[in-house]
C-alpha positions, 0 to 999 in steps of 0.5 A, a space after each residue: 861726538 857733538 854731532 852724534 849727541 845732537 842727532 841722537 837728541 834730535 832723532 829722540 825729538 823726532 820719535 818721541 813726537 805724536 801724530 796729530 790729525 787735523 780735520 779739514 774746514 768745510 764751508 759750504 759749496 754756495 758760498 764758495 760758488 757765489 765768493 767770487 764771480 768767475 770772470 774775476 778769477 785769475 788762472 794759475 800760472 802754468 808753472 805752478 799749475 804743472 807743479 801741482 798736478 805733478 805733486 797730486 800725481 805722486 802716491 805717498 806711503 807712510 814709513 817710521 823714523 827708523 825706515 827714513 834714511 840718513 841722508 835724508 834725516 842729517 840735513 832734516 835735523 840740520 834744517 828744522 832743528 827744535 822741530 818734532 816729527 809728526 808723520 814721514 811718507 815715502 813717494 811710492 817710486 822711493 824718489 823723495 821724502 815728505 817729512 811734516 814737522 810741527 813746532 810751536 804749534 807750526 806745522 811744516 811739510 818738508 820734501 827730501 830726495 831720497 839722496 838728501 837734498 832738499 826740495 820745497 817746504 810748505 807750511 800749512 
């Protein structure tokens, strides 16, 4: 019965929560060409490289708290419990979850298989 009155808690943190739009920073394109020479600039190791292309590639579509399944949600609230839910996606293969949270003013990215299990966090 706690665990149910703790994740109904959280769920209610989770729906209660508001989205929140952030505008990106623009700076403009000659100072980021002049900001470093380009033979100081180190390439990205490849393993991040490929990583990174692999999360660009992957199509996001936005779902509500209720279309998020349970095995996702349970080890979410386990794992970022005190935070609220500002927007869930769902890649469009149905494979994983993106969950951004804030607390704090904090603002996370959290990756869930669809199974459950967690995959990377990214904090902004």
């Amino acid at each position: 019965m706690k665990n149910l009155s703790i994740a109904a808690a959280l769920m209610l943190t989770f729906a209660t929560a508001t989205a929140q739009e952030q505008t990106p920073a623009t700076a403009p394109a000659s100072s980021a060409a002049t900001a470093q020479p380009a033979a100081t600039a180190q390439p990205a190791p490849v393993a991040q490289t490929a990583q990174a292309a692999s999360d660009q590639d992957k199509q996001y579509n936005k779902v509500t708290q209720a279309q998020i399944p349970a095995d996702v949600i349970k080890p979410a609230v386990a794992k970022y419990e005190g935070y609220a839910l500002v927007e869930a996606l769902v890649a469009s293969d149905n494979s994983e979850y993106k969950l951004v949270l804030t607390k704090d003013g904090k603002d996370v990215t959290a990756y869930f298989k669809s199974n459950g299990e967690f995959i990377k966090e990214v904090t902004a």
